[in-house]
N, C-alpha and C positions, 0 to 999 in steps of 0.2 A: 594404768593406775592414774585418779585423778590425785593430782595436788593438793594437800591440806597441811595447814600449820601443824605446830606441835603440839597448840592446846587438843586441837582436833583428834589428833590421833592419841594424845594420852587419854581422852574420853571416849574415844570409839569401842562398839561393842569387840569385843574379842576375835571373833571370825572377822572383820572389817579391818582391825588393824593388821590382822596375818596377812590376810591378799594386799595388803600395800606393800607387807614387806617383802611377801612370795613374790611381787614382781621387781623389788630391786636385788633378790639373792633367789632361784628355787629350791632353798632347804627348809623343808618343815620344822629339822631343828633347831634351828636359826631364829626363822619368825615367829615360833614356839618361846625360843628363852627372852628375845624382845619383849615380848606382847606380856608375858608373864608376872616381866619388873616395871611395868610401868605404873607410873608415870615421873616421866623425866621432866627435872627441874627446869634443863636447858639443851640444846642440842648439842654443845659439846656431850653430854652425860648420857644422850642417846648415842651418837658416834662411837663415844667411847664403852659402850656396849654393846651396840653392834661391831667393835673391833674385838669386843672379846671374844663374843659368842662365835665370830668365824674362827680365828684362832684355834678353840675348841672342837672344828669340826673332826668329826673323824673320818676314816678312808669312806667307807660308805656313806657318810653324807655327802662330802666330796666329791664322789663318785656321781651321786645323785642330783649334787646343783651343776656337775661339770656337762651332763648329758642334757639337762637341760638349759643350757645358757647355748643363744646364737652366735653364730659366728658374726666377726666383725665386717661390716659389708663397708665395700670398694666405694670412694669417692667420683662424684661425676664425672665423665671423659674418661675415664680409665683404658690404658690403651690396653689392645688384644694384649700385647705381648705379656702386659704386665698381671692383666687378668689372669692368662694360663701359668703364668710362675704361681702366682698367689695359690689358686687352685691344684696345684703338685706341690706346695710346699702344705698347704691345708692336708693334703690327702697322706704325706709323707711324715705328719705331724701323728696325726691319726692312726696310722698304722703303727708307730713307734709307741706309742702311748695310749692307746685305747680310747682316748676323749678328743671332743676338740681343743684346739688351744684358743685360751684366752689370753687378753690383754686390756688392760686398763690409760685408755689414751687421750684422757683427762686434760693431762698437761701436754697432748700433741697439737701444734695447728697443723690446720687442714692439708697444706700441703706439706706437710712432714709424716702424715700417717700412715700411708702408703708404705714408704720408705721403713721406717722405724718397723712396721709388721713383717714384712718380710725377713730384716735384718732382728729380730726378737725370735722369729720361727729358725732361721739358719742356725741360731745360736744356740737355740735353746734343744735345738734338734739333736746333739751335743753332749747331753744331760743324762746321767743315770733315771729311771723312771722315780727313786725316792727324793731327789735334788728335784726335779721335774713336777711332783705331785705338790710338791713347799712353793713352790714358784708359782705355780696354778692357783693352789688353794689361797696365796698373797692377792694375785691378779682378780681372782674373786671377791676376794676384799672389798678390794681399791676399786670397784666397779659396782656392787652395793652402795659403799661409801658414796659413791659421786651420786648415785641413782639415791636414796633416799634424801641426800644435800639437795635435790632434784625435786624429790618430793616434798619435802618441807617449807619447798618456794623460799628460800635463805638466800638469796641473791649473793650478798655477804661471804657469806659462807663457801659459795659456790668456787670451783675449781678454775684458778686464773687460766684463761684461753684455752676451756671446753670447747673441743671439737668433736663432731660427729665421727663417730668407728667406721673406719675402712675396714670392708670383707666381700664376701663371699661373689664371685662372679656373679651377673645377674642374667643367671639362666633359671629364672624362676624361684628364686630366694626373696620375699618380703626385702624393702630396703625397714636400715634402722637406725635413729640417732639415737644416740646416748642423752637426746633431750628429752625422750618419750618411757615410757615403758617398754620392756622385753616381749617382743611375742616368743612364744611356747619354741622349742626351735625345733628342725626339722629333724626326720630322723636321721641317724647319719648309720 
């Protein structure tokens, strides 16, 4: 997704502003109720429509941005040992819950995300799937959120000591910062 102001995307043809927003959330119905109400006066009045409209989602859309959202990939040097936790607690994550798990790590630095993932999956591992799906569908949010603050080039704005998502071992996993857009993810 390239970077554009706000003026930019409240003027963008309609299929142009969805795929900005298809790559900070993949729920059509989302970048659907966005694109819809525009144009926003200010970016708080975007945010705070894009916090609706996630709120709003329902299990099957949820379902639908959850399958398509990456996993958060593992910081440089990662040791084995910590790789193959990550990867059993990703797979143990997954099988309790049907989706990957997400996380929004915004406000982690670099060397705290690691940690914080692991200890967010233990936890959360824990969780009825309807506590579980609230908690996801939040984490989805919060990770839109940052991703279109991303987009809008708001420096301002932007999330104090954004750091790039720790995930998935790299045994053939794209890497991804949370400074870029979302590739498509894999199938799991």
């Amino acid at each position: 997704m390239r970077a554009q102001t706000l003026e930019q995307f409240n003027t963008a043809p309609p299929d142009e502003a969805r795929r900005t927003l298809l790559a900070c959330l993949r729920s059509p119905r989302w970048a659907h109720r966005i694109t819809a109400h525009r144009p926003y006066p200010d970016l708080p009045a975007l945010l705070a429509a894009a916090d609706e409209a996630a709120y709003d989602l329902g299990p099957a859309d949820l379902a639908e941005a959850l399958a398509a959202e990456p996993l958060p990939v593992l910081p440089e040097g990662i040791y084995l040992a910590a790789s193959t936790a990550l990867s059993a607690a990703y797979a143990a994550y997954d099988a309790r819950f049907g989706h990957k798990f997400v996380i929004c790590l915004d406000d982690a630095a670099p060397g705290e995300a690691l940690n914080r993932v692991l200890a967010a999956i233990r936890s959360r591992l824990t969780n009825d799937p309807e506590e579980e799906r609230v908690i996801a569908a939040d984490e989805l949010r919060r990770l839109a959120r940052g991703r279109l603050l991303r987009a809008a080039r708001c420096p301002a704005a932007a999330p104090a000591g954004a750091a790039p998502v720790p995930g998935p071992p790299p045994h053939g996993r794209a890497r991804q910062s949370t400074h870029h857009a979302p590739p498509v993810a894999a199938p799991h």
